[in-house]
C-alpha positions as CSV (number, residue, x, y, z in Angstrom):
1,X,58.6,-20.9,-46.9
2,X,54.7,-20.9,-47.7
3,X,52.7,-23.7,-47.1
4,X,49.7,-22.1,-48.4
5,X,48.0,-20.1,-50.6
6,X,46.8,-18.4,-47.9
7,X,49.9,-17.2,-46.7
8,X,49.9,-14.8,-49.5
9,X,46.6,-13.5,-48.2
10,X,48.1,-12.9,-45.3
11,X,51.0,-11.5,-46.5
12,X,49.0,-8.9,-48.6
13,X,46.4,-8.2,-46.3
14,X,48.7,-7.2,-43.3
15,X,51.2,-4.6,-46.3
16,X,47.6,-3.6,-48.2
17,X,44.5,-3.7,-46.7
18,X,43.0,-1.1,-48.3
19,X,43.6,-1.3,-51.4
20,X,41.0,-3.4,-53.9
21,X,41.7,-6.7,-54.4
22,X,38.9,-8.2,-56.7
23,X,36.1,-5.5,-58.2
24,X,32.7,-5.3,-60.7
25,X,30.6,-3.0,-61.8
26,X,28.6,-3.4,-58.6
27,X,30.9,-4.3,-55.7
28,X,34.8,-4.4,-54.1
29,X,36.9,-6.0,-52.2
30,X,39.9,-4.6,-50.2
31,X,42.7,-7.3,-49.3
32,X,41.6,-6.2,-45.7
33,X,37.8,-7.3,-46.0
34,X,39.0,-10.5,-48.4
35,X,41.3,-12.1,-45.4
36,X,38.9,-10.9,-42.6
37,X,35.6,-12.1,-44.7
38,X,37.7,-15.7,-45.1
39,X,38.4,-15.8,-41.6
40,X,34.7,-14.9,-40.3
41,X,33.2,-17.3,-43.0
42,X,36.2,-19.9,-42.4
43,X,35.1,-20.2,-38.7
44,X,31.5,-20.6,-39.3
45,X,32.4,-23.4,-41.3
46,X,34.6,-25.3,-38.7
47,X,32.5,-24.5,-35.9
48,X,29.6,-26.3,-37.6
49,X,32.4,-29.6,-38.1
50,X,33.4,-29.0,-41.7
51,X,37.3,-29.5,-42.1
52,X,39.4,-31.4,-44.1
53,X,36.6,-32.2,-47.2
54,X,35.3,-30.9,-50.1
55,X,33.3,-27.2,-50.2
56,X,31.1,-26.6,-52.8
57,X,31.1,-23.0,-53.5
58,X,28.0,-22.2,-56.1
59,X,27.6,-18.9,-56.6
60,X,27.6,-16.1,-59.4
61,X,30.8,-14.4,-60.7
62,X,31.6,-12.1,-58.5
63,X,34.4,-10.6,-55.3
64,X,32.7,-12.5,-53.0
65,X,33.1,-16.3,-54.2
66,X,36.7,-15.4,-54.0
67,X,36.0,-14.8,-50.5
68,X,34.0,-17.8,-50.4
69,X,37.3,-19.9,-52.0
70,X,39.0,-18.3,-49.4
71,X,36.9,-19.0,-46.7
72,X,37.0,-22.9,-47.2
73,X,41.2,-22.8,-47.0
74,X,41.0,-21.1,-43.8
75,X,38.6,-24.2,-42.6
76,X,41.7,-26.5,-44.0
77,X,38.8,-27.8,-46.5
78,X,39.2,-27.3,-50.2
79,X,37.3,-25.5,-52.2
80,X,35.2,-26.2,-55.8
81,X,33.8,-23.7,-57.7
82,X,30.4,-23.9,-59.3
83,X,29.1,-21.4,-61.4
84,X,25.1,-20.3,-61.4
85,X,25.6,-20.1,-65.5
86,X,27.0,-23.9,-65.8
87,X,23.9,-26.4,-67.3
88,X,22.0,-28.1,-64.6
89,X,22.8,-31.9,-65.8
90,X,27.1,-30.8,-65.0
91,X,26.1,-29.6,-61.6
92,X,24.3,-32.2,-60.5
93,X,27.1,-34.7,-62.2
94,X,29.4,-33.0,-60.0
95,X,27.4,-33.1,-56.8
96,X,27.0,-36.9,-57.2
97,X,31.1,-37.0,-57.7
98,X,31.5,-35.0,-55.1
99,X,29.3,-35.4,-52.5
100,X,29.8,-32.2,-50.3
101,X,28.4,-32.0,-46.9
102,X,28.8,-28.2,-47.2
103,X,27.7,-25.7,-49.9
104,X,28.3,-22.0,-50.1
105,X,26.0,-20.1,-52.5
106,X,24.2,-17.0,-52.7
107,X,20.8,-15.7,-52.6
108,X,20.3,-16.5,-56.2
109,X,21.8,-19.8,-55.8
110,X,20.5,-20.9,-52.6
111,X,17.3,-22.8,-54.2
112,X,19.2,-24.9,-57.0
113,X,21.6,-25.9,-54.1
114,X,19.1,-26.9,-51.7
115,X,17.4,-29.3,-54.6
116,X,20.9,-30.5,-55.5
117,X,23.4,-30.9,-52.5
118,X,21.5,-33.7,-51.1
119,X,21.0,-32.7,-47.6
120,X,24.8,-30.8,-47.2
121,X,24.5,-27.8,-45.2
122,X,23.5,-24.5,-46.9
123,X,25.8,-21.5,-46.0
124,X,24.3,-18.6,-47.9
125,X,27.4,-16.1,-48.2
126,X,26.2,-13.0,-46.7
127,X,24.9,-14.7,-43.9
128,X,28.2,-16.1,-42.9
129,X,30.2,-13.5,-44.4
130,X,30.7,-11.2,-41.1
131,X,30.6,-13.9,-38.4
132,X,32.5,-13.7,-35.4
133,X,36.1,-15.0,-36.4
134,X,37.5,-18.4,-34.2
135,X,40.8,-17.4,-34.0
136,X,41.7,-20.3,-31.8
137,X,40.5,-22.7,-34.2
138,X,41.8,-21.0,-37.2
139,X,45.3,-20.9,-36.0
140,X,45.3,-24.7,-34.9
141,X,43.6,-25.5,-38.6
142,X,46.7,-24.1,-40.2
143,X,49.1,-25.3,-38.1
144,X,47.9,-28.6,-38.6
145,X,47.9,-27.9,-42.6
146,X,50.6,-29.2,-45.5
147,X,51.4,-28.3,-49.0
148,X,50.3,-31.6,-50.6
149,X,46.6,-30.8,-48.6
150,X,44.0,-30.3,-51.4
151,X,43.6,-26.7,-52.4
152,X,41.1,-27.2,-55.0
153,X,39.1,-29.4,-57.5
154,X,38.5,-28.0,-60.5
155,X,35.8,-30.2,-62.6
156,X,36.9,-31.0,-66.8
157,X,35.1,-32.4,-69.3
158,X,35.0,-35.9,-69.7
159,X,35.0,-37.8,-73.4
160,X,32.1,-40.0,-71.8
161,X,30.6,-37.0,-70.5
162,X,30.5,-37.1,-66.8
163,X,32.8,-34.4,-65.4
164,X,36.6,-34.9,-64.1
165,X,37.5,-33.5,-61.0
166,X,41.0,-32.6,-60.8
167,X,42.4,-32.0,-57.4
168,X,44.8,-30.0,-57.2
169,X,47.1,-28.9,-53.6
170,X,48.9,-26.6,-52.1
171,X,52.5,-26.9,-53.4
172,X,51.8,-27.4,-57.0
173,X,49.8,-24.1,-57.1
174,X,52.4,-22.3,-55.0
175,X,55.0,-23.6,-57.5
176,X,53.2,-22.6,-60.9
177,X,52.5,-19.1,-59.2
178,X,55.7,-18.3,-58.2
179,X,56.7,-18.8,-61.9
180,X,54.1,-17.4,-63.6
181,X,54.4,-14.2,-62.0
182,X,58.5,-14.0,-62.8
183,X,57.7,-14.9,-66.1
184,X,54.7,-12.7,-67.0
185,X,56.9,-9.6,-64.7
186,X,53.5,-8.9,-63.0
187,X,53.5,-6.4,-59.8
188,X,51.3,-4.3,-57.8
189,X,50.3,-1.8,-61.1
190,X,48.8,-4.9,-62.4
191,X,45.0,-4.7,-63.5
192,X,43.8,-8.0,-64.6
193,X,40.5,-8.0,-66.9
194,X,39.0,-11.9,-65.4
195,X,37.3,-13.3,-68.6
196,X,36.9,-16.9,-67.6
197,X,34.1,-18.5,-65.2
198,X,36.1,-19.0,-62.1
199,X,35.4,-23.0,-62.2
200,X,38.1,-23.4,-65.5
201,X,41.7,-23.1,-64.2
202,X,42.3,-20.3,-66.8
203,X,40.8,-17.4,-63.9
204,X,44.0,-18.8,-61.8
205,X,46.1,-16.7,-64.0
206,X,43.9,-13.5,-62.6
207,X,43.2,-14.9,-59.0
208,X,46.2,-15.8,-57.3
209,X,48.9,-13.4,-58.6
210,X,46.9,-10.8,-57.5
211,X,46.2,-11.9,-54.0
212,X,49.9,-12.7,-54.0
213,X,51.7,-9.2,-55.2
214,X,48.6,-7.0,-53.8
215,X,47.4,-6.9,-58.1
216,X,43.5,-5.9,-58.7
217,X,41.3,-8.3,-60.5
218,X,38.1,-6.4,-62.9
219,X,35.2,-9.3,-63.6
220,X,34.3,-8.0,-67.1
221,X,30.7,-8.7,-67.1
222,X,30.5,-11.6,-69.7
223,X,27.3,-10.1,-71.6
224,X,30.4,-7.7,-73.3
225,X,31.8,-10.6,-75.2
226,X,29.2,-10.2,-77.2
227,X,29.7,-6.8,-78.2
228,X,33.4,-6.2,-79.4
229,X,33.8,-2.1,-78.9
230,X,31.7,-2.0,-75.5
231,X,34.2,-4.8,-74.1
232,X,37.0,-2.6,-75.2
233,X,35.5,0.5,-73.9
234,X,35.4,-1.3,-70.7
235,X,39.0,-2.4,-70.3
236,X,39.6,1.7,-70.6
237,X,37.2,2.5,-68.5
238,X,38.8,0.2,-65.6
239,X,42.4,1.3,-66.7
240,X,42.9,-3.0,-67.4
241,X,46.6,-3.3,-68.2
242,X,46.6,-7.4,-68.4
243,X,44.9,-9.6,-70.2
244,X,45.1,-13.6,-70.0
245,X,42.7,-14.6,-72.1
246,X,41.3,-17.8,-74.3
247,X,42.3,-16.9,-78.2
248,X,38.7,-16.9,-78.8
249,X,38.1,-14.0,-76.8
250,X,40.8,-12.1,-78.4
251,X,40.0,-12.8,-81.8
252,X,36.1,-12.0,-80.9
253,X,37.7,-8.4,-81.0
254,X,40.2,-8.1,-84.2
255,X,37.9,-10.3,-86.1
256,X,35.1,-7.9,-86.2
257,X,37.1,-4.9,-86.2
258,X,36.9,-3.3,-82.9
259,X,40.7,-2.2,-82.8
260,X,40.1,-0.2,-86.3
261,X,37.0,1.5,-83.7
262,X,38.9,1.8,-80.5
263,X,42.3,0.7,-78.9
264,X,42.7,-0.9,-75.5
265,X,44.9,2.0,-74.9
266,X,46.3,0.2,-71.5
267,X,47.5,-2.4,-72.6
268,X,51.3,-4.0,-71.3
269,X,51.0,-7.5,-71.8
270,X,48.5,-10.2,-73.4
271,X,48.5,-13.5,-72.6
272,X,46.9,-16.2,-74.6
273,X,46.2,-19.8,-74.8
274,X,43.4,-22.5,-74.7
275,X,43.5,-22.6,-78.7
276,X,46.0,-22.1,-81.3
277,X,46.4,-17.9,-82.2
278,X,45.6,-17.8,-85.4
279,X,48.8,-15.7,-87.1
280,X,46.4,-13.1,-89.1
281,X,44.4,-12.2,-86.2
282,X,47.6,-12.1,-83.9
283,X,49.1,-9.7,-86.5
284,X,46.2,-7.3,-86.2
285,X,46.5,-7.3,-82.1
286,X,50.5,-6.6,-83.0
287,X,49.6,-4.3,-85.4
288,X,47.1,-2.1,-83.6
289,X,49.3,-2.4,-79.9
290,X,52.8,-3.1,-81.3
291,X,54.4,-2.1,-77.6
292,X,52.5,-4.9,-75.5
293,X,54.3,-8.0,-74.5
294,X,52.5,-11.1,-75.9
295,X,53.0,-14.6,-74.0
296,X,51.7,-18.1,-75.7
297,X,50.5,-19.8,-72.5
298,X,49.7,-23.9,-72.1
299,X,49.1,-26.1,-69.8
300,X,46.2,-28.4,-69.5
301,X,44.2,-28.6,-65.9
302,X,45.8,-31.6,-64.6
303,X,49.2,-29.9,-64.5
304,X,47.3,-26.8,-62.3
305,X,47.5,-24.6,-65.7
306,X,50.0,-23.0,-67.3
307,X,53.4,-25.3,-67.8
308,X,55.1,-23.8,-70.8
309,X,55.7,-20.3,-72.4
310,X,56.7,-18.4,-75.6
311,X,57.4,-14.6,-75.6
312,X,55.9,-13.6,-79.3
313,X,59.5,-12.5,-80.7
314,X,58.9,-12.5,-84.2
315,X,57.2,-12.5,-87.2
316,X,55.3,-15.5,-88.3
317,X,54.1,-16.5,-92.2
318,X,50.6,-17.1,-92.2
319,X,50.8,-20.7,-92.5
320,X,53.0,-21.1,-89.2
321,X,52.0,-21.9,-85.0
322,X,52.9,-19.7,-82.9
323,X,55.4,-22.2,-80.7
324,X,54.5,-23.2,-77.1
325,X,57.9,-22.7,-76.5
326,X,59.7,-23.5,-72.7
327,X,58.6,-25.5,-69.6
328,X,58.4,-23.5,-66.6
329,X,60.7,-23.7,-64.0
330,X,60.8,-27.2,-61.9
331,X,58.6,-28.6,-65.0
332,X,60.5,-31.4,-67.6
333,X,57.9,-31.8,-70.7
334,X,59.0,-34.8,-73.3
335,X,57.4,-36.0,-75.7
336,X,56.4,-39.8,-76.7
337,X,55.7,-41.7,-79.1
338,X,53.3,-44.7,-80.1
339,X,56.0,-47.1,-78.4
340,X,56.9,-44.7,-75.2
341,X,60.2,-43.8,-76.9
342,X,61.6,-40.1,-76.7
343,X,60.5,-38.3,-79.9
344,X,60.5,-34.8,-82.0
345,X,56.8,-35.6,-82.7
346,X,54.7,-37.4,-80.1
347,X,52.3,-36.8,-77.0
348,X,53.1,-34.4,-75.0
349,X,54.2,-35.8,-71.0
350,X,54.9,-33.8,-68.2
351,X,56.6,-34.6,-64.8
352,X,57.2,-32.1,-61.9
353,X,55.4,-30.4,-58.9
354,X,53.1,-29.6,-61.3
355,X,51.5,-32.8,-62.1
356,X,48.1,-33.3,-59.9
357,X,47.1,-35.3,-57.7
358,X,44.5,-37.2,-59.8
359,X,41.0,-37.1,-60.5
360,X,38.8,-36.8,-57.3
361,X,37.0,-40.0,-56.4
362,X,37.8,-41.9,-59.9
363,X,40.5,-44.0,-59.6
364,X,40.2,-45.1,-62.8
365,X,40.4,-42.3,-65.1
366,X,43.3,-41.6,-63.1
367,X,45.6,-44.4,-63.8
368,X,45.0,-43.8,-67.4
369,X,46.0,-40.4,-67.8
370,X,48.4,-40.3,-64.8
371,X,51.2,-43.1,-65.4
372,X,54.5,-44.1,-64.4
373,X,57.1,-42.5,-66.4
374,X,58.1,-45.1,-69.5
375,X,61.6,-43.9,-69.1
376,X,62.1,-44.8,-65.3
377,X,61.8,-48.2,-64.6
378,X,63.6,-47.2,-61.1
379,X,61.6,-46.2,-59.2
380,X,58.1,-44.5,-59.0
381,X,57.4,-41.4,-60.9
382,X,53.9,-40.1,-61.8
383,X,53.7,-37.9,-65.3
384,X,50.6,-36.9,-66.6
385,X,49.5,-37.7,-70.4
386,X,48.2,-34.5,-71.9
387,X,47.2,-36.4,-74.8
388,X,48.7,-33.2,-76.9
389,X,50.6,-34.1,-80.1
390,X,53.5,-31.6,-80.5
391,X,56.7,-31.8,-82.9
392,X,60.2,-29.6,-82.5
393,X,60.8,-26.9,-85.1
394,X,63.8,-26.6,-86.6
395,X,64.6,-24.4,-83.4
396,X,64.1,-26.9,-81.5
397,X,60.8,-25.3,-80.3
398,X,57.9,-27.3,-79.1
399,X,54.7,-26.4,-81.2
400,X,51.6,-27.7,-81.2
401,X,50.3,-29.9,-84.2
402,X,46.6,-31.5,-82.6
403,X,44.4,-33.7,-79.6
404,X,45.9,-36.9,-80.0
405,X,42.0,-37.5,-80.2
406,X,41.7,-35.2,-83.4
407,X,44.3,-37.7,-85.3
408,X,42.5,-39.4,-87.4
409,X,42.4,-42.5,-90.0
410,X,41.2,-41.1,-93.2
411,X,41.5,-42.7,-96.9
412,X,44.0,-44.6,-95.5
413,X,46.2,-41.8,-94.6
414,X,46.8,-40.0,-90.7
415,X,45.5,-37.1,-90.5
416,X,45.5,-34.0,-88.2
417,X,42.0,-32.0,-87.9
418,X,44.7,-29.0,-86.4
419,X,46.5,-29.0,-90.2
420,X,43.4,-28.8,-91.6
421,X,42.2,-25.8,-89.7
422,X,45.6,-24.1,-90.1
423,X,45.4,-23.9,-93.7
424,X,41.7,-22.5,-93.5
425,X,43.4,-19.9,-90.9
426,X,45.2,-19.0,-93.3
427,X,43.1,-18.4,-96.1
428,X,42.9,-14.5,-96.7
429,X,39.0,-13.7,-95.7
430,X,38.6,-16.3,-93.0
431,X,38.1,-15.7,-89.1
432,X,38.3,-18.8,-87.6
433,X,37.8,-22.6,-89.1
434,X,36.6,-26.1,-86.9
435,X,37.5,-29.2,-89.2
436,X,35.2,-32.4,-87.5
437,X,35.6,-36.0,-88.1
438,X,32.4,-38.3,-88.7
439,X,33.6,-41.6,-87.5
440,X,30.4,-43.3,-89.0
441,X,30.6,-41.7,-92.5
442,X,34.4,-41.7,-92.8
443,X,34.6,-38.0,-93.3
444,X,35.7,-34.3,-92.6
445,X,33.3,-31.3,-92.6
446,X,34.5,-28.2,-92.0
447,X,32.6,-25.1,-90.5
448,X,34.3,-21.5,-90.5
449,X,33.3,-18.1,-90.4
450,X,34.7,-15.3,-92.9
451,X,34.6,-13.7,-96.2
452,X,34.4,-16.7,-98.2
453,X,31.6,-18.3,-99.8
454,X,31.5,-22.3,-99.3
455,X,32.3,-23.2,-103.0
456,X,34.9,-20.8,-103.6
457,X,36.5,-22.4,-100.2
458,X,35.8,-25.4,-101.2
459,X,37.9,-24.9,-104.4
460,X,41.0,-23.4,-103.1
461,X,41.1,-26.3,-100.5
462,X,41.2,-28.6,-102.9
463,X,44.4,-27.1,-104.9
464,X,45.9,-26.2,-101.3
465,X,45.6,-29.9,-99.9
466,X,46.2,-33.0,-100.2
467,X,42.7,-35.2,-101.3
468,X,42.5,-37.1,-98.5
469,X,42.7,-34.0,-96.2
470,X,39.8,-32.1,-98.4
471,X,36.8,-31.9,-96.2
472,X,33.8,-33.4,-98.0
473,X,31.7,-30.6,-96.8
474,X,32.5,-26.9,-95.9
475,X,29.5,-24.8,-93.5
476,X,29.8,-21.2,-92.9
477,X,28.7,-19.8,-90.0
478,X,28.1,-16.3,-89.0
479,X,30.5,-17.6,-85.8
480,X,31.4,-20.9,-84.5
481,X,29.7,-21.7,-81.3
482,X,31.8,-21.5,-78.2
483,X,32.1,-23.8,-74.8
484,X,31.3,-21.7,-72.0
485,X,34.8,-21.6,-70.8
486,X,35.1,-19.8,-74.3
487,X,36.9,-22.5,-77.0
488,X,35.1,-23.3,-80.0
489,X,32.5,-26.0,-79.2
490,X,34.1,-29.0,-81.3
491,X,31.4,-31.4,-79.8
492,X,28.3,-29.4,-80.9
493,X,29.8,-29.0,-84.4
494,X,30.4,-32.5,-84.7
495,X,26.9,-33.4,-83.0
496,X,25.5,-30.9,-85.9
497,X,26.8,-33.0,-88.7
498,X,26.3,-36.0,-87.5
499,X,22.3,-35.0,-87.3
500,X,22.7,-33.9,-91.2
């Protein structure tokens, strides 16, 4: 029975130390030097008093804040990852929340930290990195550790701005692991290409399945994203076989062509999620790589990631969403509606190992998104609120309509910005579509990027949907501006109309 994440270190270290565990175009990591560079780092940590607490580890994207994440486990701390690349107003929203008395960084972090952390202890990484290992004081550390012990706080955007820190322990990663690797059929040929800054819970789809199988992880350097046919070059060049991946990111690449250039001729499996796939540009991925296995993933943070699955298993008209299809195992999913009644359109609710253990220091935000469950009045049962809205097909699949925040009032009708954008999808010509609400003005603007000029748009919309769902004004961009975890940035659209 593991109690930790870091029995799977353990486990692969001791059968593969050797091989590479986490690589980029500058640096490696064997399993070997991962667990012994935890261990060394680990100790330094404990024998300076940290244990038990938070560990703020800012450093770039690379192996070694792995090792770093590691590191803090081994101390019985948990760990929080903060990217060099993240603005300077979220990290020092998060230092406040957080209030570490001990920091991890690198040399290119170390001065930001020092000016933020308010007076925690600096570890700089390759100081610490090849210390002398405790093992006394490890070993009675892990003896002393549980499954419910925080393993990690991962910090979400918050609708008033200041960041959410999710915590998130032991057992409900184990748990989501465990089923995401029987699910995905990952194993040790597995080569992960790790798009996602490692402070969004999407890089625990690369992370821990391959320090539990003995997997490799490839940081594609995030510059590429920029450049469709380099990025795909790359995945060849490293022999990447897996991706998991925000839709963005893989429309990026059939959007502007890149598999008509060149094919990711590894390719076994594809795993999406974050956003809804739009059918056309999911048909080009099926038709360029018809042999790879392609998942729908979901799951928001405060369930530790991914909680349902659907195995693309056939064709879809161009109008249709790709379902979200089943719950993981040892996960229920329901959904609600306005009067907490079981529906086949509502909020999606989830109960299980999965569900969090709240949002770190904030008690508040906590008892609003995680509740008792409405249908046990028997005793206590925490679910979390995704805040979702989802409706059954008539398979009986679970498919995702919008944000309960992007249902709208409009011309006295309810309205779903996700509708709106799925009919733009659709529209031949068309890459991508954001449909924003100004509150203030009462009305929709859309931005897309594609083919289409904004009138002609304009016009079919207006045949295509009903008039209260027309968007008064249509924008085309050259490409919709992304968050940095890779989603289309909804706010700054919204901001940018609003300033019109």
């Amino acid at each position: 029975m593991r109690r930790t994440v870091l029995d799977y270190l353990d486990n692969t270290a001791s059968r593969l130390p050797d091989k590479v565990s986490f690589r980029d175009e500058k640096t490696a990591l064997t399993f070997g030097q991962l667990a012994s560079q935890a261990r060394a780092a680990g100790s330094v940590l404990l024998n300076d008093g940290i244990c038990r607490e938070p560990v703020a580890v800012y450093m770039s994207k690379t192996p070694q804040q792995i090792a770093a994440f590691m590191a803090a486990l081994e101390a019985g701390c948990f760990y929080v990852p903060i990217d060099d690349e993240m603005p300077q107003m979220r990290i020092r929203l998060i230092f406040e929340n957080l209030k570490p008395r001990a920091v991890i960084c690198d040399e290119s972090t170390k001065e930001n930290a020092e000016q933020l952390a308010n007076g925690a202890s600096i570890f700089v990484w390759n100081e610490i990195k090849d210390a002398s290992e405790d093992a006394e004081k490890l070993s009675e550390v892990r003896a002393s550790m549980i499954d419910t012990d925080p393993c990690y706080i991962m910090y979400t955007s918050g609708s008033t701005g200041i960041p959410k820190g999710v915590a998130v322990c032991h057992r409900s990663l184990i748990d989501y692991i465990e089923s995401f690797c029987d699910v995905m059929k990952f194993d040790e040929e597995t080569v992960f290409g790790s798009q996602t800054p490692f402070y969004f819970d999407a890089s625990l789809k690369d992370i821990y399945p391959t320090i539990k199988l003995g997997c490799e992880t490839v940081i594609v350097p995030h510059t590429l994203f920029m450049f469709p046919i380099k990025l795909v070059e790359f995945l060849n060049e490293y022999k990447i076989n897996t991706l998991c991946w925000v839709v963005s990111a893989l429309t990026m690449i059939s959007a502007f062509g890149a598999l008509d250039e060149v094919l990711p001729k590894y390719l076994k499996i594809v795993g999406f999620g974050g956003e809804v796939f739009p059918i056309k540009q999911y048909r080009k991925w099926k038709k360029a790589l018809p042999d790879v296995r392609y998942i729908n993933l979901y799951g928001p943070t405060e369930t530790t990631g991914v909680s349902m699955y659907y195995e693309v298993d056939r064709d879809f008209e161009d109008d249709d969403v790709i379902p979200l299809g089943k719950a993981f195992e040892n996960v229920d999913i329901f959904l609600l509606d306005e009067n907490n009644k079981l529906a086949d359109e509502g909020e999606i609710c989830m109960r299980g190992t999965c569900v969090t253990l709240g949002y770190y220091q904030d008690p508040e935000r906590t008892s609003q998104a995680f509740v008792q469950n409405p249908l046990n009045d028997r005793y206590p049962e925490i679910i979390y609120r995704t805040g979702d809205i989802a409706r059954r097909n008539d398979r009986g699949e679970l498919v995702f309509v919008s944000r309960k925040d992007f249902q709208i009032k409009h011309m006295g009708h309810r309205v779903e910005l996700g509708e709106i954008e799925a009919d733009v999808n659709s529209i031949k010509g068309v890459r991508n579509s954001c449909a924003v609400y100004l509150k203030k003005k009462d009305r929709i603007e859309l931005y897309y990027e594609g083919r289409p000029e904004e009138k002609e748009l304009l016009s079919y919309l207006k045949e295509k949907l009903p008039r209260y769902m027309v968007p008064t004004k249509v924008h085309k961009l050259d490409r919709l501006p992304l968050t940095p975890n890779g989603k289309t940035d909804r706010k700054g659209l919204t901001a940018m109309s609003e300033g019109k």
